[in-house]
MIRO-653678 format. One record per residue (C-alpha): residue number from 1; residue in three letters; x, y, z. Coordinates in nm, 3 decimals, decimal comma. Layout:
// MIRO-653678
  seq  type        X        Y        Z
  NUM   ALA        X        Y        Z
...
***
This chain:
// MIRO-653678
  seq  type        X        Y        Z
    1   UNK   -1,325    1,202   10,176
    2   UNK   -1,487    0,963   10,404
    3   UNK   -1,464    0,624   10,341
    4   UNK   -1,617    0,360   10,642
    5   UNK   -1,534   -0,024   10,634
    6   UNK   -1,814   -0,246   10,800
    7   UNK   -1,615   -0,566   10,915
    8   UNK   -1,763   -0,874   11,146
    9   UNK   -1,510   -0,845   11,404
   10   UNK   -1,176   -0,678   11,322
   11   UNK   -1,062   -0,735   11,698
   12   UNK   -1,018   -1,128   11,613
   13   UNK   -0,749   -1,248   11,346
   14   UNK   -0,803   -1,369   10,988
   15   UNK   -0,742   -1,259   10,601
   16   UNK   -1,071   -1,017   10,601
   17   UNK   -0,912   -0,843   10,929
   18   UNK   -0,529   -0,820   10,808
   19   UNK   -0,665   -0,695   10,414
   20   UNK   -0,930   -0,422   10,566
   21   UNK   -0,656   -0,302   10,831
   22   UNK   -0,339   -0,288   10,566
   23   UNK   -0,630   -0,100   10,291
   24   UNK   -0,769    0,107   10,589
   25   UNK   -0,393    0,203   10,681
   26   UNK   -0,301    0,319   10,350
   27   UNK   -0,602    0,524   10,272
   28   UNK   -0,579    0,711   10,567
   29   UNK   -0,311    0,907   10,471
   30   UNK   -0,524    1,081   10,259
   31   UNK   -0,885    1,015   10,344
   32   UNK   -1,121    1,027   10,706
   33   UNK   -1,107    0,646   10,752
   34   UNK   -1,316    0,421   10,992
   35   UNK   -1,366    0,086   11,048
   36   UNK   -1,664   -0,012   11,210
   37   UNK   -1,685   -0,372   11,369
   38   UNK   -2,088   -0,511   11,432
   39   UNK   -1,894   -0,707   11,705
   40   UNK   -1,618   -0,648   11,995
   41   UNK   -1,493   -0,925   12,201
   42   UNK   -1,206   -0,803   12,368
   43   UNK   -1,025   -0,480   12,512
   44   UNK   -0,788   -0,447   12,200
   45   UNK   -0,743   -0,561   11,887
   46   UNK   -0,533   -0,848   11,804
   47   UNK   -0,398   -0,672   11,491
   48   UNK   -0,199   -0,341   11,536
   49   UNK   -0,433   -0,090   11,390
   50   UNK   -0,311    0,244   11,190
   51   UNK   -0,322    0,485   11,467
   52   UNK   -0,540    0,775   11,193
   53   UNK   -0,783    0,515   11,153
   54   UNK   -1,085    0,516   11,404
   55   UNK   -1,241    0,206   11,546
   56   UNK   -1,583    0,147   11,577
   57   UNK   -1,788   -0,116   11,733
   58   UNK   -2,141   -0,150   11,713
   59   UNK   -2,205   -0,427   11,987
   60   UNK   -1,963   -0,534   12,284
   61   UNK   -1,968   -0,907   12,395
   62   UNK   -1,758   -0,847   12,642
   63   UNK   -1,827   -1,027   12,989
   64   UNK   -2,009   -0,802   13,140
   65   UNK   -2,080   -0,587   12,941
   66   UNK   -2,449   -0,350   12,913
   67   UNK   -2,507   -0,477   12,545
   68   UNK   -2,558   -0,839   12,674
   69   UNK   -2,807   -0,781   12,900
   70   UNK   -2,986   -0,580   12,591
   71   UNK   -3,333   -0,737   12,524
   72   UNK   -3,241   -0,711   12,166
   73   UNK   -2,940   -0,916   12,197
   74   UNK   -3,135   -1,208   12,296
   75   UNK   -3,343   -1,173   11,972
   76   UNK   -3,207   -1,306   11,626
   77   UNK   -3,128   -1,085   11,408
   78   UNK   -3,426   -1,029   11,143
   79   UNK   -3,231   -0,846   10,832
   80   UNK   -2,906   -1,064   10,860
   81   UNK   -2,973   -1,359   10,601
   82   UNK   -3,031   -1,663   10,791
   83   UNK   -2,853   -1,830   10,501
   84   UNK   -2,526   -1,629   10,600
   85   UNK   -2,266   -1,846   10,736
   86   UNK   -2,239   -1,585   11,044
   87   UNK   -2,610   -1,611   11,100
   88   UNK   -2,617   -1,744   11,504
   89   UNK   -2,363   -1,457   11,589
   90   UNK   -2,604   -1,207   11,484
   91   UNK   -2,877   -1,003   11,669
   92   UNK   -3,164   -0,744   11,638
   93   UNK   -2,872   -0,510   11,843
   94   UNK   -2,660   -0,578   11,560
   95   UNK   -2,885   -0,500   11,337
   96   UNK   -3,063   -0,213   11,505
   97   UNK   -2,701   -0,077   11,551
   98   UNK   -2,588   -0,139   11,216
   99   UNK   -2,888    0,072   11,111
  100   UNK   -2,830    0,342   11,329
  101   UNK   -2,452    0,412   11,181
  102   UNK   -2,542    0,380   10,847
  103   UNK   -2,798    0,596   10,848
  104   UNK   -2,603    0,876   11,008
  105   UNK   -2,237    0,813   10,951
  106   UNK   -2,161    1,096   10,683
  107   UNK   -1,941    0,837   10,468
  108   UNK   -1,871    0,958   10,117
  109   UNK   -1,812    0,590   10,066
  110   UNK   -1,935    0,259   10,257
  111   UNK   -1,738   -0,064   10,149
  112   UNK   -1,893   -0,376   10,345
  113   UNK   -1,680   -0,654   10,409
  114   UNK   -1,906   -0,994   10,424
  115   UNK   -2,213   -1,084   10,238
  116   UNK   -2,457   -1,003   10,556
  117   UNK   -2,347   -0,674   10,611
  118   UNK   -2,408   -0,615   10,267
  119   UNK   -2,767   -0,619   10,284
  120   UNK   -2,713   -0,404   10,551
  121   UNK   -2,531   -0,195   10,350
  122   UNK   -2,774   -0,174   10,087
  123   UNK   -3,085   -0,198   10,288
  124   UNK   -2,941    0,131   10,540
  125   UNK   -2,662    0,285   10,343
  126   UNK   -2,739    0,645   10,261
  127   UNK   -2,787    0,672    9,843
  128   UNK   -2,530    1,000    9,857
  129   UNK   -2,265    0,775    9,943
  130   UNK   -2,041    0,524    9,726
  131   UNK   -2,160    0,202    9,842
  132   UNK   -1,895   -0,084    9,744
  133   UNK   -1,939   -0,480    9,872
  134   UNK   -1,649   -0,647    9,883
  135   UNK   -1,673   -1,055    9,841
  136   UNK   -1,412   -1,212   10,105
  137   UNK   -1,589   -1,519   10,022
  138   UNK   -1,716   -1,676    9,694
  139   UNK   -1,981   -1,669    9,435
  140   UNK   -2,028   -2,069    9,402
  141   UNK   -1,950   -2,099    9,842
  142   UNK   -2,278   -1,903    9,892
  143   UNK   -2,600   -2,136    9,874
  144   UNK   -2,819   -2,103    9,623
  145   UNK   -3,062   -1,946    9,923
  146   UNK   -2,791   -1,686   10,010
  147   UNK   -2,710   -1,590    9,624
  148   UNK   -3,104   -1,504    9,551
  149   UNK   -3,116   -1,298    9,841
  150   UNK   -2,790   -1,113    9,734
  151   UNK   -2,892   -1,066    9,391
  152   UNK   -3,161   -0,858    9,546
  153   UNK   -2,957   -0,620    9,734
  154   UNK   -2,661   -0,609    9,517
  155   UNK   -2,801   -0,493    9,250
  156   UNK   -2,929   -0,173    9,468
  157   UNK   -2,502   -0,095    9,507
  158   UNK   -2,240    0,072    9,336
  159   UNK   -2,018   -0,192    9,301
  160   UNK   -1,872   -0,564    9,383
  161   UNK   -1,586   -0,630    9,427
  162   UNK   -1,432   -0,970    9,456
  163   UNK   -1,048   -1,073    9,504
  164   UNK   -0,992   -1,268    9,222
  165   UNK   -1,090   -1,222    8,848
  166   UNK   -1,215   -1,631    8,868
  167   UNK   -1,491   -1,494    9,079
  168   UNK   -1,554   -1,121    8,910
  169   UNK   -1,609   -1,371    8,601
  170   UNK   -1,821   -1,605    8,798
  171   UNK   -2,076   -1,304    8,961
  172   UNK   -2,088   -1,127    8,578
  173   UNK   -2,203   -1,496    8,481
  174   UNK   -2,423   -1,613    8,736
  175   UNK   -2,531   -1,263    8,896
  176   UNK   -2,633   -1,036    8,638
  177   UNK   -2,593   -0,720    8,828
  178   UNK   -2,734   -0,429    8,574
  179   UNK   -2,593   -0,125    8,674
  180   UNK   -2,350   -0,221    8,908
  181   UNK   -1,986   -0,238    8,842
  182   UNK   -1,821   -0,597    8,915
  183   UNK   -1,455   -0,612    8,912
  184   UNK   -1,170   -0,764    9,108
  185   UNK   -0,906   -0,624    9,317
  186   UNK   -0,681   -0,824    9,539
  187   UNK   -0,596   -0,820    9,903
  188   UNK   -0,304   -0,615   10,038
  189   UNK   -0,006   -0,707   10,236
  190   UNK    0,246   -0,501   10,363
  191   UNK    0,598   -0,507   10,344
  192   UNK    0,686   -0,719   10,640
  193   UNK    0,843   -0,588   10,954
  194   UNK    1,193   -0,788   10,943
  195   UNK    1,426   -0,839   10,662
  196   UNK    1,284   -1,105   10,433
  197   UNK    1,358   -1,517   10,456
  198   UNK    1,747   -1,605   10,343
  199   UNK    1,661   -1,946   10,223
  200   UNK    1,829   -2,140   10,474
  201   UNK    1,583   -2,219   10,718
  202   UNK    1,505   -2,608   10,708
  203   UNK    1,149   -2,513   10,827
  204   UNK    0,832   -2,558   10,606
  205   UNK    0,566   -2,318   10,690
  206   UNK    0,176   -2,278   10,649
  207   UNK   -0,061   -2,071   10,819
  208   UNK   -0,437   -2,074   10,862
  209   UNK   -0,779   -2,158   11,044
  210   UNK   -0,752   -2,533   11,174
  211   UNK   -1,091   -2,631   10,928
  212   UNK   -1,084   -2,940   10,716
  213   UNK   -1,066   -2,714   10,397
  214   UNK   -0,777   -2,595   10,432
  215   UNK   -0,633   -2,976   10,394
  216   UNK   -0,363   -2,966   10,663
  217   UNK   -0,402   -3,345   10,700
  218   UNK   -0,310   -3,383   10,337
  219   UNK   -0,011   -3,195   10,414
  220   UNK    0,075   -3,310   10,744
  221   UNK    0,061   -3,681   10,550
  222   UNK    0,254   -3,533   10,227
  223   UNK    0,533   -3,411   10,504
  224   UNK    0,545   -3,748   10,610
  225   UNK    0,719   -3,801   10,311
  226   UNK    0,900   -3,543   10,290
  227   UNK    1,069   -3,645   10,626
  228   UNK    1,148   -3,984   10,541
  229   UNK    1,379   -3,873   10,337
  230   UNK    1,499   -3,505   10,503
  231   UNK    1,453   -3,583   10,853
  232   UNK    1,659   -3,275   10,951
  233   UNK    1,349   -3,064   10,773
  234   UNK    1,085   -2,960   11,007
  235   UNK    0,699   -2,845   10,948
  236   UNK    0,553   -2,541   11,159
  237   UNK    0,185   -2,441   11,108
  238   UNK    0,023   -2,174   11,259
  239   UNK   -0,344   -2,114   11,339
  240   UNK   -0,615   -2,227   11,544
  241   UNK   -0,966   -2,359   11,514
  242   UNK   -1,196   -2,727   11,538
  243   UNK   -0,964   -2,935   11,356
  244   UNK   -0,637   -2,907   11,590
  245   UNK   -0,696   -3,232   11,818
  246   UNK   -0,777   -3,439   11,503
  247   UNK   -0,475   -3,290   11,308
  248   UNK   -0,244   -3,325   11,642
  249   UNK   -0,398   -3,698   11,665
  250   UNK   -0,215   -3,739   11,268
  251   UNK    0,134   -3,591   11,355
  252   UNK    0,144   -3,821   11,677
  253   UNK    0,012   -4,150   11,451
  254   UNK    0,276   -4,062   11,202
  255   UNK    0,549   -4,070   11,394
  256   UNK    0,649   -3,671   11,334
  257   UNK    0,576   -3,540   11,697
  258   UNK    0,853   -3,233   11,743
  259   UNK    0,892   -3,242   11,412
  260   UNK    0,577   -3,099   11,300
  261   UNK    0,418   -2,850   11,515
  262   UNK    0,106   -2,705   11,554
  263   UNK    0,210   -2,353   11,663
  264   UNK   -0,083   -2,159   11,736
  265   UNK   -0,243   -1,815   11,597
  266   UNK    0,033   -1,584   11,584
  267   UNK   -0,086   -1,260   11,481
  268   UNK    0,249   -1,144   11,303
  269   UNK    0,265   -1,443   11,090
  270   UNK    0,518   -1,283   10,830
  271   UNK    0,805   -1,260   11,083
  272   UNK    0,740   -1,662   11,124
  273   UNK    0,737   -1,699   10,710
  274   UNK    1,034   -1,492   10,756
  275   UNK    1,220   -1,775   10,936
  276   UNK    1,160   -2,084   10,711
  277   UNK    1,230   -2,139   10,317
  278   UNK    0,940   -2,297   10,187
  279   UNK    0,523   -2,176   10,263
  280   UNK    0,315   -2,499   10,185
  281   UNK   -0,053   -2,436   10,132
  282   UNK   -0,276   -2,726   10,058
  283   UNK   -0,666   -2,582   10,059
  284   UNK   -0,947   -2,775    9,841
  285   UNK   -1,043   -2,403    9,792
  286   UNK   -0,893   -2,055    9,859
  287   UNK   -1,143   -1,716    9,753
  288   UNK   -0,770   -1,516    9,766
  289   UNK   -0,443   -1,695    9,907
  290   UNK   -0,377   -1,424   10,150
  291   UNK   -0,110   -1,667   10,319
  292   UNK    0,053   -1,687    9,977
  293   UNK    0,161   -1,345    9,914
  294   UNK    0,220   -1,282   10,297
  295   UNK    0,499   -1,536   10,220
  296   UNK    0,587   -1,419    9,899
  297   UNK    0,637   -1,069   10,055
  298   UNK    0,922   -1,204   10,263
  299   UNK    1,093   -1,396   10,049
  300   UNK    0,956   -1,738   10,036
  301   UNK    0,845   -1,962    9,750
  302   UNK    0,483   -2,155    9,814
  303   UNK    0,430   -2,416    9,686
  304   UNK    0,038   -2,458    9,658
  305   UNK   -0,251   -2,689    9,541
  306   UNK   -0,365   -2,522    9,189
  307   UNK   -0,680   -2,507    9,442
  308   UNK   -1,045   -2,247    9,287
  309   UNK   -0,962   -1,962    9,289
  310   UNK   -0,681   -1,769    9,423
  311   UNK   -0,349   -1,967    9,396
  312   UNK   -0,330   -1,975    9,014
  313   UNK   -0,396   -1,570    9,029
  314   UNK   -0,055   -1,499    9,216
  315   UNK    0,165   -1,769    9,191
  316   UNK    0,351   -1,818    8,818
  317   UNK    0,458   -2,190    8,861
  318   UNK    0,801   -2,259    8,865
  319   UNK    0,884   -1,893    8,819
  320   UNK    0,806   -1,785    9,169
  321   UNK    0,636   -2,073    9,341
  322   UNK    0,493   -2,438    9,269
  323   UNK    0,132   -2,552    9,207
  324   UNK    0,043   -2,898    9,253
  325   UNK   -0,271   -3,085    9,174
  326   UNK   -0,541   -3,071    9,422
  327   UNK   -0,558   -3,337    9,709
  328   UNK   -0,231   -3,539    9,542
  329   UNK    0,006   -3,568    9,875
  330   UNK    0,266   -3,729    9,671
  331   UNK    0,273   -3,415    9,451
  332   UNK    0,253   -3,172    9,788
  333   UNK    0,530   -3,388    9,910
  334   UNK    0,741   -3,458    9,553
  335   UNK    0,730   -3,009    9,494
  336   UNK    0,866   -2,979    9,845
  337   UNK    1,104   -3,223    9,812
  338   UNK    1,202   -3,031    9,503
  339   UNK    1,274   -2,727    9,644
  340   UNK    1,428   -2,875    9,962
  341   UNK    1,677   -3,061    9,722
  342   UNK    1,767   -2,785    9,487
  343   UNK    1,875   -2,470    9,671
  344   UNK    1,989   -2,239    9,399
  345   UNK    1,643   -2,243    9,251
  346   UNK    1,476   -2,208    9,560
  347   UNK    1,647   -1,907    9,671
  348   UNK    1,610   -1,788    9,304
  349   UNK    1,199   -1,821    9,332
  350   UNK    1,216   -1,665    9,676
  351   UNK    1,414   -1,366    9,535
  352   UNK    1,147   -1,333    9,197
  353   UNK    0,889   -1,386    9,486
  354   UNK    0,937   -1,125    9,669
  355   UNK    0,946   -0,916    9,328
  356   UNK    0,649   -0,968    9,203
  357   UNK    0,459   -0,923    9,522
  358   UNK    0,529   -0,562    9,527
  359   UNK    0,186   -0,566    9,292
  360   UNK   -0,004   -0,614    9,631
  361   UNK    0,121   -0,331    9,866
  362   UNK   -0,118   -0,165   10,010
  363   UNK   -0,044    0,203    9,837
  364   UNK   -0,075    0,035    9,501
  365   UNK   -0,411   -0,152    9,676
  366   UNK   -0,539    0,198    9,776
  367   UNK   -0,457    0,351    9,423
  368   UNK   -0,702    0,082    9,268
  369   UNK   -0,965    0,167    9,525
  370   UNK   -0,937    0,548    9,459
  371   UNK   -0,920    0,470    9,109
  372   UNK   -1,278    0,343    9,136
  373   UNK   -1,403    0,590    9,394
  374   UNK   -1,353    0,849    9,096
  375   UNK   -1,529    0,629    8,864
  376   UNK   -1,830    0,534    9,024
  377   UNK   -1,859    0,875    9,151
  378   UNK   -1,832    1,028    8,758
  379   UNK   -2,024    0,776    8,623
  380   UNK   -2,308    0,743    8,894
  381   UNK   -2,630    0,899    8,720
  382   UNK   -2,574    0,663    8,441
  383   UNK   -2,576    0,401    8,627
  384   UNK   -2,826    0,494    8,886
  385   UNK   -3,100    0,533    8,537
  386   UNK   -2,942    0,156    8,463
  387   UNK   -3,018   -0,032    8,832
  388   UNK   -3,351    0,133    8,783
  389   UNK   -3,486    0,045    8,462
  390   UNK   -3,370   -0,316    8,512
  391   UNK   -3,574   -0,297    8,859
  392   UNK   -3,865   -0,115    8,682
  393   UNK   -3,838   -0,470    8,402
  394   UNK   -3,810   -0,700    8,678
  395   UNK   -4,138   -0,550    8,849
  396   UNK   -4,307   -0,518    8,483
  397   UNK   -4,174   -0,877    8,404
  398   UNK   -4,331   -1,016    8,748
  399   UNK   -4,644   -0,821    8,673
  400   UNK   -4,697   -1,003    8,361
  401   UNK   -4,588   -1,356    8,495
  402   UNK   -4,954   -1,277    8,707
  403   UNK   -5,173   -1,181    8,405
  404   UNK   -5,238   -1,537    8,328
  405   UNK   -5,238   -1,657    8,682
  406   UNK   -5,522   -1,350    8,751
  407   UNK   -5,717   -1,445    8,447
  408   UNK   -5,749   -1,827    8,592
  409   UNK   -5,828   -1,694    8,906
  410   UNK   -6,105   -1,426    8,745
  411   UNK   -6,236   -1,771    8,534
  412   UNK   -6,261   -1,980    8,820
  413   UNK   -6,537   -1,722    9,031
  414   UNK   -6,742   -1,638    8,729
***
């Protein structure tokens, strides 16, 4: 079988990248796998990729490269949404190109990894093939622009499939999908490289894009705390993005410079969680928690905000981790100080951690996937007759909404 993953840009770093590459990884042992990027910005990608998995990129933004001096790259894109977050980054290249592969790739199955190339998906993707969008993002984070046009295309797939069962719930709710099978199934993470966290690390760890939703002021001000009273504990957090002067600007206010440090991206973040005791994550919102089982997978107890959607999904509070209220520093700073204070049970959360996140390797992952590959592929004529009586009600339904409109109209020139 050939399966085909249409990613953004898998040559950059984030939780869509590091899930597609670990699921890509383990289904090519047994399946033809490619993942196909719309964009390439550098020689290599940052993440290492599966060796029996093929790369392939659409459009190079490279300096210098031919593809910028493309007419068509100049041109915005015209079947992207323009209600798509990505929007400005896309082009008519990118979606001339987009076009072009999925209308001669082969794949027995297409899974598309953001809501954009979704509609590409549906709007190119041959109807022999499985065609599966995944939702790295939200139901309620699209706007209500963006949701109406997705409810258009989606309902022309196979499948959706989100990462949490919050949000399967939410697009069975609020995007009846006739036809189309909604479920969840979570993100993978590997086992990590080196031998997992022993507990005795006086680092705190969190890792993540440098955005004001992720709330690393609220914990940069809830470690403040923390090291008033365990000034030999430090705080490392990784990542990059718009927020790092402002955030540097708080650790250098309150008093914690060299004590918590903004490290960078690092690209094998689990040998970092591997070196501390405790993973804080303090999001308003998370649409997985990849950071959370990344740390779990090595050993380490999080202790998270009970934030929509993900968190309350993987963590069992007090079992293998903490959740704390959402935006409350002194309950960031009152579960690490917790945990800081009482060894035995933090190693013994770190040890029932890395337990239970044996449910998200990437062979059990890949399992789910095939799982549904043989399901939508048994069940597809029934469900093909489904999509397209609910299309043929929605055009018979429009149709009549007109008949009074028409007879107005008809009234008004006699």
């Amino acid at each position: 079988m050939k399966i085909s993953f249409l990613i953004h840009n898998v040559y950059g770093i984030g939780g869509t990248i590091r899930t597609t590459v670990n699921l890509a990884a383990a289904l090519a042992g047994t399946h033809e796998v490619e993942i196909v990027s719309m964009l390439r910005h550098r020689a290599q990608p940052r993440l290492a990729i599966d060796p029996r998995v093929t790369v392939v990129p659409l459009v190079d933004i490279r300096p210098g490269s031919r593809d910028l001096s493309d007419p068509l790259h100049r041109e915005p894109a015209l079947i992207f949404p323009t209600a798509e977050q990505r929007y400005r980054q896309y082009s008519l290249l990118i979606d001339q190109r987009a076009a072009e592969y999925l209308r001669g790739c082969g794949a027995d199955v297409v899974i598309g990894t953001r809501p954009g190339i979704n509609v590409y998906l549906a709007r190119f993707g041959s109807p022999r093939a499985l065609r599966i969008a995944q939702e790295h993002l939200t139901h309620d984070s699209h706007s209500e622009e963006l949701r109406a046009e997705l409810a258009r295309h989606y309902r022309t797939l196979d499948a959706v499939v989100t990462a949490t069962e919050a949000d399967a719930a939410a697009y069975r709710a609020k995007m009846p999908l006739p036809g189309v099978r909604v479920l969840a199934v979570p993100n993978s993470v590997p086992e990590p490289p080196d031998s997992p966290s022993d507990g005795a690390a006086k680092v705190i760890a969190a890792a993540g894009r440098l955005v004001r939703g992720k709330r690393f002021d609220l914990l940069i001000e809830a470690f403040a705390e923390v090291a008033a009273e365990r000034p030999d504990w430090s705080l490392r957090i990784y990542g990059g993005g718009a927020d790092r002067d402002r955030l540097q600007r708080l650790i250098d206010r309150a008093g914690l410079t060299g004590q918590a440090t903004l490290m960078g991206p690092n690209s094998l973040i689990e040998i970092e969680f591997a070196k501390a005791s405790i993973v804080a994550v303090s999001s308003d919102a998370e649409s997985f928690g990849m950071t959370i089982v990344e740390a779990m997978r090595c050993g380490v107890p999080v202790v998270s905000t009970n934030c929509p959607l993900g968190p309350a999904e993987i963590i069992h509070d007090g079992v293998d981790g903490r959740l704390v209220p959402v935006g409350d520093r002194y309950a960031l700073a009152g579960a690490l100080l917790d945990l800081i204070d009482d060894e035995p049970a933090r190693r013994r959360m770190g040890a029932a951690a890395l337990v239970e996140a044996r449910r998200y390797a990437p062979r059990v992952i890949a399992r789910r996937y095939e799982e549904l590959f043989a399901e939508l592929g048994a069940g597809r004529r029934t469900q093909a007759r489904r999509r397209r009586r609910s299309a043929l009600r929605a055009r018979l339904g429009r149709a009549a909404r007109r008949i009074p409109y028409l007879r107005r109209l008809r009234a008004k020139r006699s």
